[in-house]
PAGU-62146 format. One record per residue (C-alpha): residue number from 1; residue in three letters; x, y, z. Coordinates in steps of 0.25 Angstrom, whole numbers. Layout:
% residues N
+-----+-----+-------+-------+-------+
:   k :   r :    xx :    yy :    zz :
+-----+-----+-------+-------+-------+
: NUM : Ala :     X :     Y :     Z :
...
+-----+-----+-------+-------+-------+
//
This chain:
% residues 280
+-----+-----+-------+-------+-------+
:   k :   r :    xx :    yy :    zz :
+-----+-----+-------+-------+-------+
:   1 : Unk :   -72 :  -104 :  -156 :
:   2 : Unk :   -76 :   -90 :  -153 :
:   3 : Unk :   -86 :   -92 :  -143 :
:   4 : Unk :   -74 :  -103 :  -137 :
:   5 : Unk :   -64 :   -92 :  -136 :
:   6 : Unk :   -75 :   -83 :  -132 :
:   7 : Unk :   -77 :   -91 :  -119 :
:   8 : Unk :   -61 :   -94 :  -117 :
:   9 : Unk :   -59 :   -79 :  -117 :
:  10 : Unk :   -69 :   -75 :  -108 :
:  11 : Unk :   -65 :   -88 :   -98 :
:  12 : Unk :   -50 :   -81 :  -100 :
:  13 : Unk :   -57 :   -68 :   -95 :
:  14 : Unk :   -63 :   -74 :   -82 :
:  15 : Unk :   -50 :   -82 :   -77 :
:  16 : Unk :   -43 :   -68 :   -81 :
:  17 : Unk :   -51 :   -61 :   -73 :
:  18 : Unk :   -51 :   -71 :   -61 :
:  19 : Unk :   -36 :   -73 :   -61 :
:  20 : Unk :   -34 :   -59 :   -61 :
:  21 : Unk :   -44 :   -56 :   -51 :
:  22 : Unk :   -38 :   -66 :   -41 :
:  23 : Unk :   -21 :   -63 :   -45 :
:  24 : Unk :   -22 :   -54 :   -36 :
:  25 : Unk :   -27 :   -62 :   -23 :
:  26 : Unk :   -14 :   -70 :   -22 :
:  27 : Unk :    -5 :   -64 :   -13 :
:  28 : Unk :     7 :   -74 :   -11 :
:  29 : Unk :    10 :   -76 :     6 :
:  30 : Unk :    23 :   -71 :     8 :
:  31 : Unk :    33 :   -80 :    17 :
:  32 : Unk :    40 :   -72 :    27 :
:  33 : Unk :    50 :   -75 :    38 :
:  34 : Unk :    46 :   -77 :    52 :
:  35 : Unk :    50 :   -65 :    57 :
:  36 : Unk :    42 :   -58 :    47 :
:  37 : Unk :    31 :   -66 :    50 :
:  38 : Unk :    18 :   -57 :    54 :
:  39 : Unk :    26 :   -44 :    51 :
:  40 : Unk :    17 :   -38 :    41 :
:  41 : Unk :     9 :   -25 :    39 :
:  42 : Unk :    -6 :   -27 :    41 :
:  43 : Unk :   -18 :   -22 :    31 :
:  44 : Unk :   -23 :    -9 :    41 :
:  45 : Unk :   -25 :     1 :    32 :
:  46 : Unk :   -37 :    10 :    36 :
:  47 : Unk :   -32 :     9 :    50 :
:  48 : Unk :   -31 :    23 :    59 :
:  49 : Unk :   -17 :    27 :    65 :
:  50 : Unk :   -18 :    27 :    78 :
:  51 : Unk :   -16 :    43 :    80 :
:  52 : Unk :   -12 :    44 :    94 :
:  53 : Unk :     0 :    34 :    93 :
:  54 : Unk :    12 :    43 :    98 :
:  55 : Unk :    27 :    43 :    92 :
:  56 : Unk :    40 :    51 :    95 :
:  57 : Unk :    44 :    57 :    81 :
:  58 : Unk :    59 :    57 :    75 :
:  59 : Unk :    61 :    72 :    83 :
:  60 : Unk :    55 :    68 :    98 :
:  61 : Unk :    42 :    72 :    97 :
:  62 : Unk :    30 :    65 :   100 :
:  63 : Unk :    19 :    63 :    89 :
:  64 : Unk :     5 :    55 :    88 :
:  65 : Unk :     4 :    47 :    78 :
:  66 : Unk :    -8 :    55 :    72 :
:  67 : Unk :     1 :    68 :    71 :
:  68 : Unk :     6 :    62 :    56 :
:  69 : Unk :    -9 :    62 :    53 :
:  70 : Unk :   -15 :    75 :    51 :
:  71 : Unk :   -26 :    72 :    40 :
:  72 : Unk :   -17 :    79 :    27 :
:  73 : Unk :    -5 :    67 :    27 :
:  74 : Unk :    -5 :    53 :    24 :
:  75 : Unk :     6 :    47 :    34 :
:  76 : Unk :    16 :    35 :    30 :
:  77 : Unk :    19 :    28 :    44 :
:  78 : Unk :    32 :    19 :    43 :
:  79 : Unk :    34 :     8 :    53 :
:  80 : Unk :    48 :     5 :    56 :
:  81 : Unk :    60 :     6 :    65 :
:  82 : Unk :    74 :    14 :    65 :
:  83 : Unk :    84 :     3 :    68 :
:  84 : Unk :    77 :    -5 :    58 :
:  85 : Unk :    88 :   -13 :    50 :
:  86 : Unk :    82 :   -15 :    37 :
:  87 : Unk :    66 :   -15 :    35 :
:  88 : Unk :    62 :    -2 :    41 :
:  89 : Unk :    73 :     5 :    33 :
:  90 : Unk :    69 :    -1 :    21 :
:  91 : Unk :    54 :     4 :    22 :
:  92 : Unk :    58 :    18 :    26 :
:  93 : Unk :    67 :    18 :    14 :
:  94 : Unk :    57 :    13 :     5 :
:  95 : Unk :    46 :    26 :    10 :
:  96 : Unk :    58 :    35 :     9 :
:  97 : Unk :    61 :    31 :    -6 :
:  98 : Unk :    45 :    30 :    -8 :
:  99 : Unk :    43 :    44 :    -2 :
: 100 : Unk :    55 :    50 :   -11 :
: 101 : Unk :    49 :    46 :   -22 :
: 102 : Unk :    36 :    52 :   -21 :
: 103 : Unk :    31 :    68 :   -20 :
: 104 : Unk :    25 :    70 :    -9 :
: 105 : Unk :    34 :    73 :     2 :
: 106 : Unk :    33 :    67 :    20 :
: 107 : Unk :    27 :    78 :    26 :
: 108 : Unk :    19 :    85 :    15 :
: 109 : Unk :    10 :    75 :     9 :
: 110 : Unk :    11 :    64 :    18 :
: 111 : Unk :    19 :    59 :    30 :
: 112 : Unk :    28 :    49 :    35 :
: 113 : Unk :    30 :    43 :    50 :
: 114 : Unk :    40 :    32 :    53 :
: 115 : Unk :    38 :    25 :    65 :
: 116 : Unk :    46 :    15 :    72 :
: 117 : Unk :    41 :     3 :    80 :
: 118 : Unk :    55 :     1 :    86 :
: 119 : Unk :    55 :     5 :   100 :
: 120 : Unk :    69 :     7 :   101 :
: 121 : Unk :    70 :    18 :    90 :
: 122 : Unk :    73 :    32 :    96 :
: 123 : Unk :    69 :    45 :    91 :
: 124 : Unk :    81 :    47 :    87 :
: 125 : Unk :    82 :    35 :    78 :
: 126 : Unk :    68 :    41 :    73 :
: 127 : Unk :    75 :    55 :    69 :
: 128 : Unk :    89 :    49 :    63 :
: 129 : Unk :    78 :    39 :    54 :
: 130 : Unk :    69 :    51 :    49 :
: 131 : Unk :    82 :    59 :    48 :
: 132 : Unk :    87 :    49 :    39 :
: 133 : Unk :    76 :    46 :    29 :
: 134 : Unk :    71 :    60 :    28 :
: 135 : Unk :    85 :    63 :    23 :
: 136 : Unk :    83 :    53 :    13 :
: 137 : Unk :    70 :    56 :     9 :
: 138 : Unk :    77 :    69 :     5 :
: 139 : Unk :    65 :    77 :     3 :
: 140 : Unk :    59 :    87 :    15 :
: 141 : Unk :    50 :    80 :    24 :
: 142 : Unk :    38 :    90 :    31 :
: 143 : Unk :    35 :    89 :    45 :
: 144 : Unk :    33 :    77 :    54 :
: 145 : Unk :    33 :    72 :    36 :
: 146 : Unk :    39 :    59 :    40 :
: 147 : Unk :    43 :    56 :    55 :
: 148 : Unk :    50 :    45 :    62 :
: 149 : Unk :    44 :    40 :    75 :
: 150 : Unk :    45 :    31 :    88 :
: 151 : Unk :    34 :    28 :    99 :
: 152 : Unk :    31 :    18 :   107 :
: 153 : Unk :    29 :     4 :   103 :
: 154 : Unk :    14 :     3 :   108 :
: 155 : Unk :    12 :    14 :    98 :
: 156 : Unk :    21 :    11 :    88 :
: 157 : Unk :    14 :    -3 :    89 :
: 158 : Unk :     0 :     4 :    88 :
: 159 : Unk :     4 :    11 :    75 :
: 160 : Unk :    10 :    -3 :    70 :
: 161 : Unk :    -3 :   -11 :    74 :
: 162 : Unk :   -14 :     0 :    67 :
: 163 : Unk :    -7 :     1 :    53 :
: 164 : Unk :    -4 :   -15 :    54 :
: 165 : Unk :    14 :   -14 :    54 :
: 166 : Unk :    19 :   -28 :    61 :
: 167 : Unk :    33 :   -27 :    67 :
: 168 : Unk :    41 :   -36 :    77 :
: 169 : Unk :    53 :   -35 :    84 :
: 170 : Unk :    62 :   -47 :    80 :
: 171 : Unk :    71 :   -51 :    91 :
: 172 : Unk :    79 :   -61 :    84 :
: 173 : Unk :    83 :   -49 :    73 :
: 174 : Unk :    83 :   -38 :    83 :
: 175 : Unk :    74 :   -32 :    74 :
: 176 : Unk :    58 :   -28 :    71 :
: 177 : Unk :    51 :   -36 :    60 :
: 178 : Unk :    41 :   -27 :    53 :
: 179 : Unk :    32 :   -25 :    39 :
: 180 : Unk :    36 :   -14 :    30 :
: 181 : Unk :    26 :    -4 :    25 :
: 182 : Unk :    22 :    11 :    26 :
: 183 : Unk :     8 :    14 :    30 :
: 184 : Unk :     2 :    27 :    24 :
: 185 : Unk :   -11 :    32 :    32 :
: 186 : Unk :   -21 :    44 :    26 :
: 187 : Unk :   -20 :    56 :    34 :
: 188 : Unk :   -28 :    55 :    43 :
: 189 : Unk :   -21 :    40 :    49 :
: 190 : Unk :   -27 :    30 :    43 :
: 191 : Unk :   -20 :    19 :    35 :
: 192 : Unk :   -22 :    19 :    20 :
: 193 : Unk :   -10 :    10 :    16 :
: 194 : Unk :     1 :     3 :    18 :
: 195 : Unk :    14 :     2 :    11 :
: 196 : Unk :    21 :   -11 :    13 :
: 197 : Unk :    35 :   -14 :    11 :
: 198 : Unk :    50 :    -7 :    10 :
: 199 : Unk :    47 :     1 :    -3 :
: 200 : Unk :    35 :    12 :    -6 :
: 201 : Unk :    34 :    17 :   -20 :
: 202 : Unk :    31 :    32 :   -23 :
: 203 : Unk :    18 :    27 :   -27 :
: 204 : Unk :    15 :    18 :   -17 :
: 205 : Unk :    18 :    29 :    -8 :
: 206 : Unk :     9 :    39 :   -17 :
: 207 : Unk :    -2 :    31 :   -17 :
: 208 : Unk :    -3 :    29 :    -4 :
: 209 : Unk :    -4 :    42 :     0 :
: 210 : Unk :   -14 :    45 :   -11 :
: 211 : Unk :   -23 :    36 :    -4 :
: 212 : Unk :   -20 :    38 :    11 :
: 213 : Unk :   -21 :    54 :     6 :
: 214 : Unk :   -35 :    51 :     0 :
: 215 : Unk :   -30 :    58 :   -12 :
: 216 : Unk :   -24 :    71 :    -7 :
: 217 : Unk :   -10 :    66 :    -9 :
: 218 : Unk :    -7 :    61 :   -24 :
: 219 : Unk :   -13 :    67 :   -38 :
: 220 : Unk :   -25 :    63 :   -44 :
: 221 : Unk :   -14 :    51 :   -53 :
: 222 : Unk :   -13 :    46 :   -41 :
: 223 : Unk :   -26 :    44 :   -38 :
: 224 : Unk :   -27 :    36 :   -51 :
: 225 : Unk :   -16 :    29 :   -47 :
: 226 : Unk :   -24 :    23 :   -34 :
: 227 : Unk :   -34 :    20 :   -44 :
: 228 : Unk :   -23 :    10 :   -50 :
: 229 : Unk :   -16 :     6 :   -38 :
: 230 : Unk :   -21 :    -1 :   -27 :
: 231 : Unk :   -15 :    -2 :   -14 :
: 232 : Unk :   -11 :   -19 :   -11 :
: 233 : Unk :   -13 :   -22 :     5 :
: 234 : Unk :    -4 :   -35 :     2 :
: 235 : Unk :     8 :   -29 :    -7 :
: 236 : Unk :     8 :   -14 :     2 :
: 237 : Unk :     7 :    -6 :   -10 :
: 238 : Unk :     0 :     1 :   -23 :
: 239 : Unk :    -2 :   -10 :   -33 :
: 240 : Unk :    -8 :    -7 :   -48 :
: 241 : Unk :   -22 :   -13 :   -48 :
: 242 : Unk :   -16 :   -24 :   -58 :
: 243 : Unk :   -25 :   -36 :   -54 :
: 244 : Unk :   -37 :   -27 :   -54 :
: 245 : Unk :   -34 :   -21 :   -67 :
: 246 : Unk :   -33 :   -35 :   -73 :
: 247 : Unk :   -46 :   -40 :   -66 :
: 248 : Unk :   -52 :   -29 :   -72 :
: 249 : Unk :   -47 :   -32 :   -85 :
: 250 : Unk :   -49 :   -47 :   -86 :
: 251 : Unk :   -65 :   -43 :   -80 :
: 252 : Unk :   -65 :   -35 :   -94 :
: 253 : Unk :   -60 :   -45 :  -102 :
: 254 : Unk :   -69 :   -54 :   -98 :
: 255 : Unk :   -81 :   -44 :  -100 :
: 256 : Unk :   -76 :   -41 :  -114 :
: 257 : Unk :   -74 :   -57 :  -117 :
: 258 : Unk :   -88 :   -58 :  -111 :
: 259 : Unk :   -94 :   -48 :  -121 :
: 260 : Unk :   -87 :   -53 :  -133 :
: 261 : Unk :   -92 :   -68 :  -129 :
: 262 : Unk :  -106 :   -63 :  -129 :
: 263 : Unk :  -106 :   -56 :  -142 :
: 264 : Unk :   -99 :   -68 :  -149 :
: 265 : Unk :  -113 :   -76 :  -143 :
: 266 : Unk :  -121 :   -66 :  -148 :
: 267 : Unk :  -115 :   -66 :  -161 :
: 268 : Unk :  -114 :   -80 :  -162 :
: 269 : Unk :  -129 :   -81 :  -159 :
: 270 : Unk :  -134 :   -73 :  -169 :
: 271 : Unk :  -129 :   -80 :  -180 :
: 272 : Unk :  -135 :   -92 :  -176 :
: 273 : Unk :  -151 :   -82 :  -175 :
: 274 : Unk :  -156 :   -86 :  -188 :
: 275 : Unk :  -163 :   -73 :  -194 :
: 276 : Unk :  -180 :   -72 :  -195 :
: 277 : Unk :  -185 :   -77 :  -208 :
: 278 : Unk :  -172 :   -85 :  -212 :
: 279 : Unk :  -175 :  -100 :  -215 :
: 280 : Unk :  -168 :  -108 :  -207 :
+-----+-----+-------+-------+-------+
//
């Protein structure tokens, strides 16, 4: 019976192992409307912002996009547009709450730029927008910390191609169809991760930064934290190593299983060696 449960417990192990090792491979397809239809944000991180991209800032000036980069900062660019009924205010509303929460500050740490794919938006839609989400953010905000521009669509279209940002201009709904995210680069303009979705966490937020600063923002608890987090490509966010902690645990289970099975046999063999000079 022992050597039975032995082999039952160990077999347990292995499907263990295997289920747990394979739980997390499945990634249900989402079923999304028509309009939404090829409207995604695309795995490009590692790609180089394209520096020499110009914009016209929320106060009239002109500025290259690699002026936010100056090798100290990491950036969060934001796609979206000022007229935007619903979405775009819902992602700026989500990285304002998400910036409030955490201690570094736009323009001291890091920096924010907001960019519009609309070509309709105006400079000074651009200023009343800044203006208004600076006041909420209610917390100073550094020089050029977080800016609000427009440009040219071939440019705005560059910028949306390299970092992998669909959008689409809806005729029937008067409207652009667009992904949701924030993209946060390293200093020096390269894209370390993206953020999907309406709502970014103060670790989240922290994290990413962490990484994009190569461990120059964030303390040395949050390095451990990357240790246990890992960044998702699929769900756009910083996910406990759940899975691979259980892997690692049902791998040694199945060591330990494995040891006690071999010393059950070994002890069952030996009571079966009959001892020199004993008559059998």
């Amino acid at each position: 019976m022992t050597g039975r449960l032995a082999v039952a417990l160990l077999a347990l192990g292995l499907v263990t192992s295997v289920t747990l090792a394979r739980a997390d491979e499945f990634k249900p397809t989402p079923i999304l409307p028509q309009v939404a239809k090829g409207i995604d944000i695309e795995d490009r991180r590692g790609a180089v912002a394209p520096k020499g991209l110009t914009f016209t800032s929320q106060d009239g000036k002109t500025v290259a996009l690699g002026d936010y980069f100056d090798g100290q900062h990491p950036v969060i660019v934001v796609l979206a547009y000022y007229q935007c009924p619903m979405l775009c205010t819902l992602v700026l509303n989500g990285l304002k709450s998400g910036l409030a929460d955490l201690a570094w500050a736009p323009g001291k740490e890091f920096k924010v730029v907001t960019v519009s794919f609309d070509p309709r938006d105006t400079v000074e839609a651009a200023a009343k927008k800044r203006a208004s989400y600076v006041k909420s953010y209610g917390r100073p905000v550094g020089d050029h910390g977080w800016d609000f521009l427009v440009g040219e669509q071939d440019h705005v279209k560059q910028l949306a191609d390299t970092i992998g940002f669909r959008y689409r201009w809806d005729e029937d709904q008067k409207q652009f169809a667009h992904a949701a995210g924030a993209f946060i680069f390293t200093p020096d303009g390269r894209l370390s991760q993206v953020l999907k979705g309406i709502t970014f966490t103060e670790r989240d937020l922290r994290l990413a930064l962490t990484e994009a600063s190569a461990g120059k923002l964030g303390s040395t608890w949050d390095q451990v934290l990357l240790l246990c987090y890992h960044y998702d490509p699929d769900a756009g966010n910083y996910v406990l190593m759940g899975v691979r902690m259980m892997q690692i645990a049902g791998g040694v289970t199945v060591l330990l299983l494995g040891g006690w099975l071999l010393r059950m046999w070994r002890r069952d063999q030996a009571r079966h060696v009959t001892p020199a000079g004993d008559v059998a």
